[in-house]
C-alpha positions in Angstrom: 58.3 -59.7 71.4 59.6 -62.4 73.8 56.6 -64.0 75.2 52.6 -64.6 74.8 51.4 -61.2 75.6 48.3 -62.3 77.1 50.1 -64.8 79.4 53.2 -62.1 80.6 50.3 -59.6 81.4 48.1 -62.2 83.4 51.5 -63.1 85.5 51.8 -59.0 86.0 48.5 -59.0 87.0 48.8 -62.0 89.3 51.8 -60.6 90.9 50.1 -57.8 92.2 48.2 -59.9 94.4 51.6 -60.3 96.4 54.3 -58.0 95.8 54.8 -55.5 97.9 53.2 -52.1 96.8 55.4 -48.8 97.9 53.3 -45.7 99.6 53.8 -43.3 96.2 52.0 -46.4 94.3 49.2 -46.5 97.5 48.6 -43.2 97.5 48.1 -42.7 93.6 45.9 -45.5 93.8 43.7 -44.0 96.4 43.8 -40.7 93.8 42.7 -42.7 91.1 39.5 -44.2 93.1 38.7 -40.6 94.7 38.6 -39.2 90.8 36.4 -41.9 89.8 34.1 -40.8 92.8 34.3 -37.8 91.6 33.7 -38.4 87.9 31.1 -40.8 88.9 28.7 -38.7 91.5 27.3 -36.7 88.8 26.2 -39.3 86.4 24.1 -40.3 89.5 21.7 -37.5 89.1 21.0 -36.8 85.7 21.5 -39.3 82.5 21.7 -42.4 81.2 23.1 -44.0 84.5 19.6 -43.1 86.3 17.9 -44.4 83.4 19.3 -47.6 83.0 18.8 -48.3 86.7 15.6 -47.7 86.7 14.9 -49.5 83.3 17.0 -52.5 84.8 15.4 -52.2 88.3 14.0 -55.9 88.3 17.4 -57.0 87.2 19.1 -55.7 89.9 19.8 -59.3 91.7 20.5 -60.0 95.4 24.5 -58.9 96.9 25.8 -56.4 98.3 27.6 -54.3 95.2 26.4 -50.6 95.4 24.5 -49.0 92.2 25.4 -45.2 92.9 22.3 -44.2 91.9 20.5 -45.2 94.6 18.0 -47.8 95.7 19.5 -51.6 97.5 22.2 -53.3 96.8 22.6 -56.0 94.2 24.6 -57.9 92.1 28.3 -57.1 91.2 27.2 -56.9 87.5 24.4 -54.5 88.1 26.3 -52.2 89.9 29.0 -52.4 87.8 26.9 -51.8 84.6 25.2 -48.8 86.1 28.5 -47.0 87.9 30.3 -47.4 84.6 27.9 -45.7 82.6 27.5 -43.1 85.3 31.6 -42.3 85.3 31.7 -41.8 81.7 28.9 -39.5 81.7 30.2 -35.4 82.6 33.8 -36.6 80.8 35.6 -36.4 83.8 37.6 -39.5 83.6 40.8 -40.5 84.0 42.9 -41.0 80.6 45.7 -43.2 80.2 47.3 -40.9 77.7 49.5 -43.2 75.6 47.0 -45.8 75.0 44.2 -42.8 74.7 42.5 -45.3 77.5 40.1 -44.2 80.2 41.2 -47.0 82.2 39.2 -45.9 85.5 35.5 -46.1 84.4 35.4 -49.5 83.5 38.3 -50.7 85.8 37.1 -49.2 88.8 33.6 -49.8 88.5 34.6 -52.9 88.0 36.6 -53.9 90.8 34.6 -51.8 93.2 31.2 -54.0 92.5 33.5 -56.9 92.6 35.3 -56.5 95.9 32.3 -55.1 98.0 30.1 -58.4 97.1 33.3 -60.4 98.2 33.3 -58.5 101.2 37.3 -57.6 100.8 39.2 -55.0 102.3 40.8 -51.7 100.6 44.2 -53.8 100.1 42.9 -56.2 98.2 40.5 -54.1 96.6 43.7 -51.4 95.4 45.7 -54.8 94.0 42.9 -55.3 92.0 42.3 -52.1 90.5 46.2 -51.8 90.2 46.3 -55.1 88.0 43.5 -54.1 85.9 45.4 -51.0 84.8 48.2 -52.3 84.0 47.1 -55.2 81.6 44.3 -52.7 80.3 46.9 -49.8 79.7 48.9 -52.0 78.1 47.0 -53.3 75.6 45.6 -49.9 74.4 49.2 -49.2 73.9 49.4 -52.2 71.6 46.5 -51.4 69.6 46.4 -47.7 69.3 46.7 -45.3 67.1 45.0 -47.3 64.2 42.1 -49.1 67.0 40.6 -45.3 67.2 40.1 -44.9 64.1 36.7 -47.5 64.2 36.4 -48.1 67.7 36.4 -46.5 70.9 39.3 -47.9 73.2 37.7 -47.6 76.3 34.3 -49.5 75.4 36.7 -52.3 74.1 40.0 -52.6 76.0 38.3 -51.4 79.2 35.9 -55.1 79.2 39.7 -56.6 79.5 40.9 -54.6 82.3 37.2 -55.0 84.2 38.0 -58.6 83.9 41.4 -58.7 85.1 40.3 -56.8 88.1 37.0 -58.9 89.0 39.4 -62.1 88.5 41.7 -60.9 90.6 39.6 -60.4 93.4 37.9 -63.9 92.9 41.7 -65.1 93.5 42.2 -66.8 90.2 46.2 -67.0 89.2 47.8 -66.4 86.1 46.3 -68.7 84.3 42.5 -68.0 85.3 43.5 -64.3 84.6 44.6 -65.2 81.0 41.6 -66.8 80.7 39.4 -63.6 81.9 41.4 -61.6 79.5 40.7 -63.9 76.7 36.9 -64.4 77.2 36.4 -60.6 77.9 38.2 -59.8 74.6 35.1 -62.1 73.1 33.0 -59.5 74.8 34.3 -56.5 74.0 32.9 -53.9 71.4 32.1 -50.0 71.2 32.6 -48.3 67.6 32.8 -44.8 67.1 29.9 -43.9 65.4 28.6 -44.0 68.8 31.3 -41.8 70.3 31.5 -39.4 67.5 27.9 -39.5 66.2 24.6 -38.4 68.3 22.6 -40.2 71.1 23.6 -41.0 74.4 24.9 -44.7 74.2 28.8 -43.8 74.7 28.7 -43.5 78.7 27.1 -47.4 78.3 30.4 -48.4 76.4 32.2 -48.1 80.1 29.1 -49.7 81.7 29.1 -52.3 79.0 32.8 -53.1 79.5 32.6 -53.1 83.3 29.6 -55.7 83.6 31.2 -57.7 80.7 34.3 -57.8 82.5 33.0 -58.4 85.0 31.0 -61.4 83.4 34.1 -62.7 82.0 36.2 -62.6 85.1 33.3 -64.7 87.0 33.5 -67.3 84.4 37.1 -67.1 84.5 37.1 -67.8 87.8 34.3 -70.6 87.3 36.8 -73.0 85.3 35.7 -71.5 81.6 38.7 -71.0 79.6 39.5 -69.4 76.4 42.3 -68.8 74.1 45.8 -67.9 75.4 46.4 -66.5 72.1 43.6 -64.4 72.0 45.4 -60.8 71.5 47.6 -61.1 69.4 47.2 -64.3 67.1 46.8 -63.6 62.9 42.9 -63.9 63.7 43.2 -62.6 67.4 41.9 -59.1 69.3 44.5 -57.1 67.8 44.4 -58.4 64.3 40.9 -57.7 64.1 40.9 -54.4 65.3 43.9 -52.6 64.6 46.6 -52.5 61.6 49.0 -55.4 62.5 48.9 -57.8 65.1 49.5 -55.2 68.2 52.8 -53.5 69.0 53.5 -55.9 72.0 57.1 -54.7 71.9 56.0 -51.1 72.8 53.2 -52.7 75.4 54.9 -54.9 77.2 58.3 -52.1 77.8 59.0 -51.5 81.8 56.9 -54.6 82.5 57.1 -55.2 86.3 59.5 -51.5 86.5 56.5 -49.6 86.1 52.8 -49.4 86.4 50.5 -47.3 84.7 48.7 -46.2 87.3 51.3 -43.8 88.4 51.0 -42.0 84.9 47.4 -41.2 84.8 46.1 -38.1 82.9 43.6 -36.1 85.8 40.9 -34.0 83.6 40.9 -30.6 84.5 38.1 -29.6 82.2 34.7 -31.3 81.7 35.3 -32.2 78.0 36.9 -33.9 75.2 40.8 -34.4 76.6 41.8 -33.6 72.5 40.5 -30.6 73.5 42.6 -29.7 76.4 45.8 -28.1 74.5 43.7 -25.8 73.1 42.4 -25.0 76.8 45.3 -24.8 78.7 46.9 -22.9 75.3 44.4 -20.4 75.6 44.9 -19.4 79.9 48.6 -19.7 79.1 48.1 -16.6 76.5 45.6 -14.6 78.7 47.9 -14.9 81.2 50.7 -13.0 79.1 48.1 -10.4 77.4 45.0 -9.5 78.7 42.2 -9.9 76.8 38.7 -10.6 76.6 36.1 -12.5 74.2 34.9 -9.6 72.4 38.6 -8.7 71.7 39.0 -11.7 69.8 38.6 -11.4 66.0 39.6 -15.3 65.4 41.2 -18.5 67.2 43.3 -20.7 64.7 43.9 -24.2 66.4 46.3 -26.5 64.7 46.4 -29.9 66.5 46.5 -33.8 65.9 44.1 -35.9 64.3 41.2 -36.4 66.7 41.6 -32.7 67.3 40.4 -32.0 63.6 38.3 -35.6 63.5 36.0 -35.7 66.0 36.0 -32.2 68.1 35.6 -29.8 65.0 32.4 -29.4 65.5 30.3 -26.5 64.7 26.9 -28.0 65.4 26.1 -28.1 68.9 22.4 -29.1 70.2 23.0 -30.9 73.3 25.7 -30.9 76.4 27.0 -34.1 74.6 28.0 -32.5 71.6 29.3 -29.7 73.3 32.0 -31.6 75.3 33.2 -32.8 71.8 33.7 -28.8 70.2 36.4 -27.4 70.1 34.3 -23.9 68.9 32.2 -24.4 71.9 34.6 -25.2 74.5 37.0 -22.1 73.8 34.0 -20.2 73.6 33.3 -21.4 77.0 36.5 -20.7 78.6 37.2 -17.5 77.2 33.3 -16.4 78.3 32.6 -17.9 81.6 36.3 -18.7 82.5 35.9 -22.4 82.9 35.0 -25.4 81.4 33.5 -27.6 83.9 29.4 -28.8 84.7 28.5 -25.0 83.9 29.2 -24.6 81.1 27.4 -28.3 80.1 24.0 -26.9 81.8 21.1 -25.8 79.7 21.1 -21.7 80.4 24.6 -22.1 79.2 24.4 -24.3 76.2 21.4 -21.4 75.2 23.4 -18.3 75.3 23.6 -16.5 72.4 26.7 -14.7 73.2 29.3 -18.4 73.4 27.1 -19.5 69.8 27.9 -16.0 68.3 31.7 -16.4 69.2 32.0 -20.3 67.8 32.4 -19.3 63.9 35.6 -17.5 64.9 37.8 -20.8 65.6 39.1 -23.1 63.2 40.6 -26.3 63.1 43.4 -27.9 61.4 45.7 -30.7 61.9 49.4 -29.9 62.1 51.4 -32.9 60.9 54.5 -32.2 63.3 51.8 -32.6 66.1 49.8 -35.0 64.6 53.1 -37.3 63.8 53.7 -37.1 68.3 50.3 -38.4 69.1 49.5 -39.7 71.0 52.3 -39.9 73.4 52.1 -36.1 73.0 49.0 -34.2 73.2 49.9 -30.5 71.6 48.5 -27.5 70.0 49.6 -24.4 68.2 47.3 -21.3 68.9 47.3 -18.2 66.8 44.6 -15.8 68.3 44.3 -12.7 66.4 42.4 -9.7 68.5 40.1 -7.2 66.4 43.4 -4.3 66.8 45.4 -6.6 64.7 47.8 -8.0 67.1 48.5 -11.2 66.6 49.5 -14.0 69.7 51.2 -16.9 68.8 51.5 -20.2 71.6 52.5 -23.7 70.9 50.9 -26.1 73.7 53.5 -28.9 74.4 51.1 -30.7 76.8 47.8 -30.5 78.6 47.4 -29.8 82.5 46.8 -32.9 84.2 49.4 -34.9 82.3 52.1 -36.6 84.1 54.7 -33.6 82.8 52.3 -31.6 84.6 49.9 -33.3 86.8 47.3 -32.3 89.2 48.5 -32.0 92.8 46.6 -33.2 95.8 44.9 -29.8 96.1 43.6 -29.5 92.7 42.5 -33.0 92.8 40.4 -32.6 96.1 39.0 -29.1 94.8 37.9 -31.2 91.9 36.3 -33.9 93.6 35.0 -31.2 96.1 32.9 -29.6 93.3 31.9 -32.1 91.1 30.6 -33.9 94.3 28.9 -31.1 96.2 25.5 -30.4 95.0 25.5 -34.1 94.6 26.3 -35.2 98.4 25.8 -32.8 101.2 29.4 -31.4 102.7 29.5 -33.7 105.2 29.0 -36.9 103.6 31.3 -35.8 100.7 34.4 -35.0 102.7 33.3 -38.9 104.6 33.9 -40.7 101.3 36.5 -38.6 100.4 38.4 -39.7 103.6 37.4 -43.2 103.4 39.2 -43.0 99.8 42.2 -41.2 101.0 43.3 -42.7 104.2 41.3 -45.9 105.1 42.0 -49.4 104.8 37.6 -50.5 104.3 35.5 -50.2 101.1 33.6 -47.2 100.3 30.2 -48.0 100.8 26.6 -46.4 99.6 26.5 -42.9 100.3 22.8 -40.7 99.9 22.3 -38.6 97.2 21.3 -35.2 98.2 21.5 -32.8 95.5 20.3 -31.9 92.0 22.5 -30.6 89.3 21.1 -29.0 86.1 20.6 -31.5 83.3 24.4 -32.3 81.8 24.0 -36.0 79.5 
């Protein structure tokens, strides 16, 4: 490494504010913001989003930073808090797949509360969002794999991009963005008991990183400093949550060549993405031979570690645990022929017909598959049907990757279903155009619509 990490990404951050951004980098900017609408909307209705706001209601301050869930507008933390936890809640998120990062929950949130209560246009507003991915990308890249293993990525490196963002947009330079990363990485915490284990606290993580980032990016820009050497020093971030000091080297490649918000993962199921291989596996081998659930005798899944980890899961009592099963989720597809909010809502999670089916996959890890994550998110698939034939199907990546990404359509027939039922037509396709093509902030929009219970 040539450099202070923490100092090279604040001056990529920085430059942001400036350079000139090209209409490929716009345009998959605005489809980052229009997934975290659509990620977002639902969490708005039903979960711990609506119960934090109104646990939290006397906190909400004076501003003009929207809280999705409703009610006036407040403080940039509030709404930030309360839209982060929201975004994480149906699993919807964007995934940064090499860092194994959901950089758009807190980022967005984030820098969304921020730049409405600075009253900022779209421009400045994308910069910011734009910066915040790349220094929060990056890091996850330096920590991961061995930072999964006790904490969860997004609850800790997402406080760091929140803050790069909110500084951003407060107009601090490199040096008061080095200082928002270093504080926030004071702030920054999430283990995986909570992601893997019950209860609902792992949609706060994003809400806790966004406020905190937030938070830190305020005081950034408020003259408080902190450490420069705050990542990567013996007793730094890295070196207290990951084997090693951080692989900088690996983070810091393509610095100012590329940005990592043109390599977003788009879900394209409402789960888990270490579950996705299996998914996409699965369609890929009905689409070759024709068959339905009760012609399947068993499902053999080989995949990487988290696949085996924390998504074999054979006990399933809430829509939670469900989005981290492996059993439930192909028992989902293969029955109702989808994995999105259905399959999350109660009459589904009761039906005897996808728990009957869930003892006929298994899990393993492959080591060849294991050793490519996580640049590489694969799966090999043996389904065996009760005639005795047996189908055979290695997965070498998930739909929505950037080897095979969501086009325009898809993404807008996403964001078209996870937001209807929540807005009414007319003022979904409204903030879907103000996301796509307009140079103002998205503002409040009224919530309309009810969808079954899905935290």
């Amino acid at each position: 490494m040539d450099g202070n990490p923490l100092i090279l990404l604040a001056q990529a951050a920085e430059a942001w504010r400036h350079r000139d951004i090209a209409p490929a980098l716009r345009h998959d900017t605005r489809r980052a913001v229009l997934d975290w609408f659509a990620s977002m909307l639902p969490g708005c209705i039903e979960g711990p989003a609506v119960t934090l706001a109104h646990a939290l209601a006397a906190d909400r301050g004076s501003g003009s930073a929207v809280a999705y869930t409703g009610g006036p507008t407040g403080s940039a933390r509030f709404a930030a808090l309360i839209n982060g936890t929201a975004s994480h809640t149906v699993e919807f998120d964007d995934i940064y797949r090499d860092g194994g990062y959901h950089a758009g929950s807190p980022t967005i949130s984030a820098a969304l509360a921020v730049a409405q209560a600075e009253g900022v246009d779209a421009d400045a507003f994308h910069r910011a969002v734009i910066g915040g991915y790349e220094v929060g990308c990056r890091i996850a890249m330096a920590l991961q794999p061995s930072h999964y293993r006790d904490w969860h990525i997004t609850a800790t490196v997402g406080t760091m991009g929140a803050a790069v963002s909110t500084a951003m947009l407060k107009g601090c330079d490199a040096t008061g963005i080095g200082h928002a990363i270093a504080i926030a990485s004071s702030f920054a915490g999430g283990h995986q008991e909570n992601l893997q284990g019950q209860g609902l606290t792992k949609p706060l993580h994003c809400g806790h990183a966004a406020e905190a980032g937030v938070l830190a990016g305020l005081a950034a820009a408020a003259g408080i400093t902190g450490s420069p050497d705050s990542l990567h020093a013996p007793h730094g971030y890295a070196a207290a949550t990951s084997d090693g000091t951080g692989d900088w080297n690996r983070a810091l490649a393509g610095l100012g060549d590329w940005t990592p918000i043109s390599r977003m993962t788009y879900k394209n199921h409402g789960c888990c993405g270490h579950i996705f291989p299996t998914l996409d596996g699965l369609r890929a081998l009905q689409a070759q031979v024709d068959f339905a659930p009760e012609d399947v005798a068993q499902v053999e899944v080989a995949g990487y570690g988290p696949t085996k980890s924390i998504c074999d899961r054979m006990e399933v009592n809430s829509a939670r645990d469900a989005r981290f099963s492996v059993q439930y989720c192909t028992a989902a597809l293969l029955h109702m022929g989808g994995v999105r909010l259905a399959a999350f809502a109660p009459e589904a999670l009761a039906r005897a017909d996808l728990r009957a089916f869930m003892p006929r996959v298994r899990v393993t890890e492959d080591p060849a598959i294991a050793a490519a994550y996580p640049g590489r998110r694969q799966a090999r698939l043996q389904v065996t049907l009760t005639d005795g034939t047996v189908l055979d199907h290695f997965q070498p990546t998930r739909k929505g990757d950037p080897d095979d990404p969501l086009s325009d359509a898809e993404l807008f027939a996403k964001y078209d279903e996870l937001a209807l039922g929540v807005l009414a037509a007319d003022d979904a396709r409204r903030l879907k155009d103000t996301v796509m093509s307009s140079g103002d902030l998205p503002g409040a929009v009224p919530l309309t619509g009810r969808r079954p219970a899905t935290a």
